[in-house]
C-alpha positions as CSV (number, residue, x, y, z in Angstrom):
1,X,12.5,-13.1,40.5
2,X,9.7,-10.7,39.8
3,X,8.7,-12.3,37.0
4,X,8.3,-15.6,38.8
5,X,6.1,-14.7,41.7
6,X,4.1,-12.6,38.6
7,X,3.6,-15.9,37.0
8,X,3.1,-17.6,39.9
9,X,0.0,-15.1,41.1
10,X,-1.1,-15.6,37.5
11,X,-1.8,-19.3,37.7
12,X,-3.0,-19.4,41.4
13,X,-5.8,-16.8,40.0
14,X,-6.3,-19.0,36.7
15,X,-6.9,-21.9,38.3
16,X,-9.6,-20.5,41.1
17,X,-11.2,-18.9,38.2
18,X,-11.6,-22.3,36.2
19,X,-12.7,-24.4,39.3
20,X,-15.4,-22.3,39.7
21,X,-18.4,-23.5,38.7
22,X,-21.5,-21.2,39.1
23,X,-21.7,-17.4,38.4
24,X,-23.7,-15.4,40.9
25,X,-25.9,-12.7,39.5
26,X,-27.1,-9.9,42.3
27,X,-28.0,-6.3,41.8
28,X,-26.7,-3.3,44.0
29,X,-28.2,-0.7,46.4
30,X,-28.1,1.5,42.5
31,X,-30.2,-0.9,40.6
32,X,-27.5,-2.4,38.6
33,X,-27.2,-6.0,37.9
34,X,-23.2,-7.5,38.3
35,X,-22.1,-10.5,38.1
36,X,-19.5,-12.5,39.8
37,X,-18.5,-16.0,41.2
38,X,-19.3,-15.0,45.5
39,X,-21.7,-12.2,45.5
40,X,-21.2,-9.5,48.5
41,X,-22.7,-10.8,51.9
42,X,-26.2,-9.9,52.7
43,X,-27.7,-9.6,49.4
44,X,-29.8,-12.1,47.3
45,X,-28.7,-13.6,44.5
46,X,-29.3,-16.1,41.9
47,X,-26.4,-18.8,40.7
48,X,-26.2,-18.7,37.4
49,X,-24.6,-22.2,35.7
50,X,-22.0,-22.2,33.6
51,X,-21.3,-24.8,30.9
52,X,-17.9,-25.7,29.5
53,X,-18.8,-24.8,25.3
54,X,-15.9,-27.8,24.2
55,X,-17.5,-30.5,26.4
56,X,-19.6,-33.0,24.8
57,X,-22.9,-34.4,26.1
58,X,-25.7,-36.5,26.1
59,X,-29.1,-35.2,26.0
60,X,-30.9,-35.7,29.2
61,X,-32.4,-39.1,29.4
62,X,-30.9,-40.2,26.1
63,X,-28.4,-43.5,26.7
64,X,-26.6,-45.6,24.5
65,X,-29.0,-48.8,25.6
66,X,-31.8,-47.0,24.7
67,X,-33.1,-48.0,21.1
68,X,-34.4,-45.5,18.7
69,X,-38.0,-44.9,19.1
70,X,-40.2,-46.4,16.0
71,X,-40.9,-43.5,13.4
72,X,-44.4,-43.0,12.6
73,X,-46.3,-42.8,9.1
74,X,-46.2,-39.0,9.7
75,X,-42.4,-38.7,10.4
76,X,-42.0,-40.9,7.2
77,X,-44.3,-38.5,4.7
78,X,-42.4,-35.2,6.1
79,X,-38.6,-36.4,5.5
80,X,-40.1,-37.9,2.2
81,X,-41.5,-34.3,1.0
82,X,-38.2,-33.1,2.6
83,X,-36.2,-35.3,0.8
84,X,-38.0,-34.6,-2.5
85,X,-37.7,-30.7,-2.2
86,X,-33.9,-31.2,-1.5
87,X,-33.7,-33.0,-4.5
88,X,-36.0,-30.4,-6.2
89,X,-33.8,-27.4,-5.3
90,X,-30.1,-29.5,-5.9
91,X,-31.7,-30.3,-9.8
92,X,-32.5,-26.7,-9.9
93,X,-29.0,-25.2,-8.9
94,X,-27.5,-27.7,-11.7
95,X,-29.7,-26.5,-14.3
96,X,-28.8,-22.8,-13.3
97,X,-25.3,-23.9,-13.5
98,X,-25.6,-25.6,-16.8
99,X,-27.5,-22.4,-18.3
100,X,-25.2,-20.4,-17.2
101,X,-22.3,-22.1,-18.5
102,X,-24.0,-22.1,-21.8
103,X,-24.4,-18.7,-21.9
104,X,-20.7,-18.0,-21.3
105,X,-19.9,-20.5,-24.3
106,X,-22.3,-18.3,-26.3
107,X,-20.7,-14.9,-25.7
108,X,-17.1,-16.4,-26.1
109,X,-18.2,-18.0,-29.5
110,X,-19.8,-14.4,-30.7
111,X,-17.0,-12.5,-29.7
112,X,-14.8,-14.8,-31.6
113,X,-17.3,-14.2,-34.5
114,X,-17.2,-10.5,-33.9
115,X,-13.2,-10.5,-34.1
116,X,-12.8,-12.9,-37.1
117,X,-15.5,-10.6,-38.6
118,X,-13.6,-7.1,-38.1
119,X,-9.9,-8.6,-38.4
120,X,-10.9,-11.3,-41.8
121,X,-8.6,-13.5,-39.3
122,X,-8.1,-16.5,-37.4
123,X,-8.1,-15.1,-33.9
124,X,-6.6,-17.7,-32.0
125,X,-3.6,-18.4,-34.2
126,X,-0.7,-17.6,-32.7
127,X,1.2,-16.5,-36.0
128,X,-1.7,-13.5,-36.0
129,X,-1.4,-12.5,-32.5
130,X,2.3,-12.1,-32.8
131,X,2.2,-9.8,-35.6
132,X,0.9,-6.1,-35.2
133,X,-2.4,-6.2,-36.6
134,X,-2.4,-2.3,-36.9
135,X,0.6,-1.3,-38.5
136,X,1.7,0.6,-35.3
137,X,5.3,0.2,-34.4
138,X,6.1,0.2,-30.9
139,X,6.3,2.8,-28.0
140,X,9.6,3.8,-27.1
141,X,9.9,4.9,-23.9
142,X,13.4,7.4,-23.8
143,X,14.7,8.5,-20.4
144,X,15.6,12.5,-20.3
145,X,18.4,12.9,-17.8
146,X,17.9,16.3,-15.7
147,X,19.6,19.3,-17.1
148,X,21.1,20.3,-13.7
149,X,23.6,18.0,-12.1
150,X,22.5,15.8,-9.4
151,X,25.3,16.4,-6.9
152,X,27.1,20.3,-6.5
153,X,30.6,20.5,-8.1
154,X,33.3,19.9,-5.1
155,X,34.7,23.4,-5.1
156,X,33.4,26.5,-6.1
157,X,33.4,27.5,-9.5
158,X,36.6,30.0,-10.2
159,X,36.3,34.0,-9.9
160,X,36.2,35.9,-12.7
161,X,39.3,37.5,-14.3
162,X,40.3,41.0,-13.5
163,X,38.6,43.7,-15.4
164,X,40.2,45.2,-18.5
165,X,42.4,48.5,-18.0
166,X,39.4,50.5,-19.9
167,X,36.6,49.2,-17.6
168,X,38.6,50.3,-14.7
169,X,37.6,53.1,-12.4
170,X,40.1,55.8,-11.8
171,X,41.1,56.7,-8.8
């Protein structure tokens, strides 16, 4: 039942909050501007608007009867040097691109000139990268168990015999 009049006071306060439509901004006896939706009585203050950020609309004066204004010769000459400096900068990027993409099929065809060249072999056949070029046979990797067992015995080892008669003290 708490949980319900909790919710309830919840949405009563949501839904004052989101029909309000103007913020007040005032500033106290201290100097310090608030903010709030009623300001305290017997202070000035100044409504600030607020505007839903997910509604769309129009321009001001802008209606869907209205036609586009006629663009002028010097509208025309700045979206054609626009347009040809756009173009300009796209045929640069592709020539960057293509340079650079030539210069990566250069190094890969030198390294592979540098391997054949140290190796005397193909270095892309399959055949040679399955053999050990170096002679070298494989790492083995052998566990060493501890010397010490992992777990204590179960019962405690057994007491030594008696002493020999000659080891014995006499009374």
């Amino acid at each position: 039942m708490r949980y319900v009049s909790l919710y309830i006071a919840a949405l009563i306060s949501f839904s004052t909050i989101a029909t309000a439509d103007t913020v007040h901004r005032w500033k106290d006896e201290n100097g310090v501007i608030n903010y709030g939706y009623t300001p305290p009585a017997g202070v000035r203050s100044t409504p600030v608007p607020t505007v839903d950020p997910l509604k769309v609309t129009r321009p001001p004066g802008a209606t869907a009867d209205v036609q586009a204004a006629p663009v002028s010769p010097a509208n025309l000459d700045r979206s054609a040097v626009r347009d040809e400096v756009e173009q300009a900068l796209r045929q640069q990027s592709a020539n960057q691109a293509a340079e650079a993409r030539e210069q990566e099929e250069n190094a890969r065809l030198a390294a592979r000139k540098r391997c054949e060249a140290q190796r005397r072999v193909d270095c892309d056949d399959p055949a040679v990268l399955d053999d050990s070029l170096y002679g070298v046979p494989p790492r083995i990797v052998r566990r060493h168990f501890p010397t010490q067992p992992l777990y204590p015995p179960i019962r405690p080892p057994a007491q030594p015999a008696e002493r020999p008669m000659l080891m014995r003290k006499l009374p």
